[in-house]
C-alpha positions in Angstrom: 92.4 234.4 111.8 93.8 236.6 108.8 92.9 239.8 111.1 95.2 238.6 114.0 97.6 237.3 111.8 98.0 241.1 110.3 97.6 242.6 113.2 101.1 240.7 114.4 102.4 242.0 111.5 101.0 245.3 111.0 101.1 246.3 115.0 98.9 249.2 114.8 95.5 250.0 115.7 95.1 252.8 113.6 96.6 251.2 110.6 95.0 248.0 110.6 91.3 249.9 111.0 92.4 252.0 107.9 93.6 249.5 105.3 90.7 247.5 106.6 88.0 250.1 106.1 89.3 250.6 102.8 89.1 246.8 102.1 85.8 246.3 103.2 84.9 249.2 100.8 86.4 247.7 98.2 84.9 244.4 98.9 81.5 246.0 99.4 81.8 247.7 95.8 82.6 243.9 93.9 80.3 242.3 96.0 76.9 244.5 94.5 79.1 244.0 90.5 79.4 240.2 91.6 75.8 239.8 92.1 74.6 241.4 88.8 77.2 239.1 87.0 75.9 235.6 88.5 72.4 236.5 87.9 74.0 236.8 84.3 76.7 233.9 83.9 76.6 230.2 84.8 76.1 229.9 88.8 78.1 226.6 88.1 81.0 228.4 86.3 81.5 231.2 88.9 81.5 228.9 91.6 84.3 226.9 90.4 86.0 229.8 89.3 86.0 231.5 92.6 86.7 228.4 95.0 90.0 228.1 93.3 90.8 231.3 93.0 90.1 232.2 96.9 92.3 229.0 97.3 95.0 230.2 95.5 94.8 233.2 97.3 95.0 231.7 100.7 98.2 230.2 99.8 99.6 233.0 98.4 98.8 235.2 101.7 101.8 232.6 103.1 104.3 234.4 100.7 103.8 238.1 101.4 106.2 239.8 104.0 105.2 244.0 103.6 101.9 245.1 104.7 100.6 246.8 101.2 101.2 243.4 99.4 99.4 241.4 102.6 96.4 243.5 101.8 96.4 243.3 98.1 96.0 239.7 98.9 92.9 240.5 101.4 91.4 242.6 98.6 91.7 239.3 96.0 91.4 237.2 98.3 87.6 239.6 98.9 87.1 239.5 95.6 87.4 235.4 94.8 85.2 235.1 97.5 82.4 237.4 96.3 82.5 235.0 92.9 82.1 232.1 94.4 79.8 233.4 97.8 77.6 235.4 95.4 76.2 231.9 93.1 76.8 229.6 96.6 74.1 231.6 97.9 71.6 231.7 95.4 72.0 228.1 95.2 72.0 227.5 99.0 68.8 229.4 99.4 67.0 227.9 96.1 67.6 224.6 97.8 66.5 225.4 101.2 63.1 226.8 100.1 62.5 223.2 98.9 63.0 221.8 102.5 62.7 222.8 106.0 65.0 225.9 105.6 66.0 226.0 109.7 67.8 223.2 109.7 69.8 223.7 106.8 70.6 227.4 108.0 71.6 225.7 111.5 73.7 222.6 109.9 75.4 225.5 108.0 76.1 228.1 110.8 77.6 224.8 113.0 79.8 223.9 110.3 81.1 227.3 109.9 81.5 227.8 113.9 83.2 224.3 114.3 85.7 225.1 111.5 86.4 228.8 112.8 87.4 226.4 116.6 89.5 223.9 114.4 91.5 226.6 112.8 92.4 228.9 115.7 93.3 225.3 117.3 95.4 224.2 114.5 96.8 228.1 114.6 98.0 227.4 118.5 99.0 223.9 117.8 101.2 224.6 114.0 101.4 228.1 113.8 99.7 231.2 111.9 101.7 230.5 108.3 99.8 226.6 108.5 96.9 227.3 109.5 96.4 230.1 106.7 97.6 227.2 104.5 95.4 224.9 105.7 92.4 227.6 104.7 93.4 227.2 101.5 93.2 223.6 101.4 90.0 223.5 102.8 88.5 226.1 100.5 90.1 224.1 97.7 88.1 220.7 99.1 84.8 223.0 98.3 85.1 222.0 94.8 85.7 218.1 95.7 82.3 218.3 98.0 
């Protein structure tokens, strides 16, 4: 949903696969530091840490109008999710090895399918700025559930 929204905004092909490459580089880079540092720090810690700061991050994507400051937010927003994805994972995987592990990868790949539906359909229905809103909200219910 964030790619389409910035592909309204940036309008170019060529641009949007540039800053994008360099994003995903810069994500790939935190993501290998993110994983050294949860094998180090409290799994717990990290994960709170990182669901509120990637939900801060979605609703701060709402108040950005130039392209460089849209994808400063993509690269924090990158980063907040490598802190929390990075202990969610270990977790997620520790706890499936204790129980049959297809269903829980299944239950999990649904649930992110069926919200990917919901928010393009809240996208059509309320518009691009509430539905990246609504993102944030959700990620923000992570640390409820």
């Amino acid at each position: 949903l964030w790619s389409l929204f910035l592909f309204f905004f940036v309008g170019s092909y060529v641009t949007l696969g540039g800053i994008s490459s360099l994003v995903s580089l810069a994500n790939s880079v935190f993501q290998v530091f993110a994983g050294y540092v949860s094998d180090s720090f409290s799994k717990k810690g990290m994960l709170r840490f990182g669901i509120a700061f990637d939900s801060l991050s979605w609703f701060a994507r709402t108040l950005f109008t130039s392209v460089y400051s849209m994808f400063a937010a993509t690269i924090v927003g990158s980063i907040a999710i490598a802190v929390w994805y990075m202990p969610y994972s270990s977790r997620y995987y520790d706890k499936m090895g204790e129980s049959d592990g297809i269903s829980h990868i299944l239950f999990r790949e649904l649930g992110f399918s069926l919200g990917a539906i919901v928010l393009f359909l809240f996208a059509m229905v309320f518009g691009l700025q509430a539905a990246v809103i609504s993102a944030g909200a959700v990620v923000l219910l992570m640390l409820v559930f």
